[in-house]
N, C-alpha and C positions, 0 to 999 in steps of 0.2 A: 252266293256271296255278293251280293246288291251292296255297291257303293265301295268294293273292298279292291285296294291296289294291288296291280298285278305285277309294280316295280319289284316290289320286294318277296319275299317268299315265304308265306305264314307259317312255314313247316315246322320252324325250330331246329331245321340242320343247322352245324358247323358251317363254318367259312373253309376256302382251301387253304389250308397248311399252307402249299407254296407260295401262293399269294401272298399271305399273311408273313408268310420270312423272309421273302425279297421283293414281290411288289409285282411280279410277273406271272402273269395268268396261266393255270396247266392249260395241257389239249383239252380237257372238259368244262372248262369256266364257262359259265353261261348257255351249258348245253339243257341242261332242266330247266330253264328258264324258258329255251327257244323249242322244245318239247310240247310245253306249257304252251306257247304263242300257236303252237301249230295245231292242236287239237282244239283249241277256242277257235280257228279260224283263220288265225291273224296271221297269214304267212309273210307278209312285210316285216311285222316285227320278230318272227321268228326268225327270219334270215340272218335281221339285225342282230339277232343275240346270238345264234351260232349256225354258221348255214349248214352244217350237218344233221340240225334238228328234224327238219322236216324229213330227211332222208333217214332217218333214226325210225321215227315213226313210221314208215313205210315199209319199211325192214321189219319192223313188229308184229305191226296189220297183216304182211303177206307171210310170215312165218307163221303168223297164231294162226292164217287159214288156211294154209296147207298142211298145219299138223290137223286141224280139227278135220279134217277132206283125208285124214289118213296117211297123206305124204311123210316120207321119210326123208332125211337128207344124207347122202354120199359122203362120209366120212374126209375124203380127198376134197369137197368142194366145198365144205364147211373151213378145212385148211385154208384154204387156196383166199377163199370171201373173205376168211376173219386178216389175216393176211394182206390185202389189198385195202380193207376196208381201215385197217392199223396207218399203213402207207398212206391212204389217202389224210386219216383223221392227223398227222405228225407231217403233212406238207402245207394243211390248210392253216395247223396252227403254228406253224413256222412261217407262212405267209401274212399271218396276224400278226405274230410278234414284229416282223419287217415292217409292218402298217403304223405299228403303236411308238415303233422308235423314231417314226417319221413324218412323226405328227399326227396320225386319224387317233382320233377321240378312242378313249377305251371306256367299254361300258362302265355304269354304274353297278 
């Protein structure tokens, strides 16, 4: 895709609903975005768009390759990750919201 912006998102998804009815980003706003940034390379701007991104992707990488190596995962530690991982993704974006109400710019 030579010359094609990577502001916007060629997909033809929706916008978020919540957004769209109050003006306030969910926990996921700008996480495919910053997916997107991380696999092109661009971890500066992936940060920028959601810093879970990168950490998303990593989480993918090393699940696709320890199922493909045969790995299983422990029932209790799938709980236990998806669980912490919930906790972390609902402090970081409560820490954005406190950001955006106190002046840092919100993405486009």
């Amino acid at each position: 895709m030579a010359g094609a912006s990577w502001q916007g998102l060629p997909l033809g998804l929706w916008r978020c609903p919540l957004r769209q009815l109050t003006g306030i980003p969910c926990p996921t706003c700008f996480l495919t975005r910053s997916v997107l940034a991380t696999l092109r390379g661009d971890w500066a701007q992936a940060v920028t768009w959601h810093a879970l991104g990168p950490l998303l992707v990593a989480l993918g990488l090393g699940l696709g390759v320890w199922t493909l190596l045969g790995g299983r995962w422990p029932t209790r530690l799938v709980r236990r990750g998806s669980g912490v991982v919930a906790l972390l993704g609902l402090a970081y974006w409560l820490w954005r919201l406190w950001g955006w109400g106190h002046g840092a710019p919100l993405p486009a």
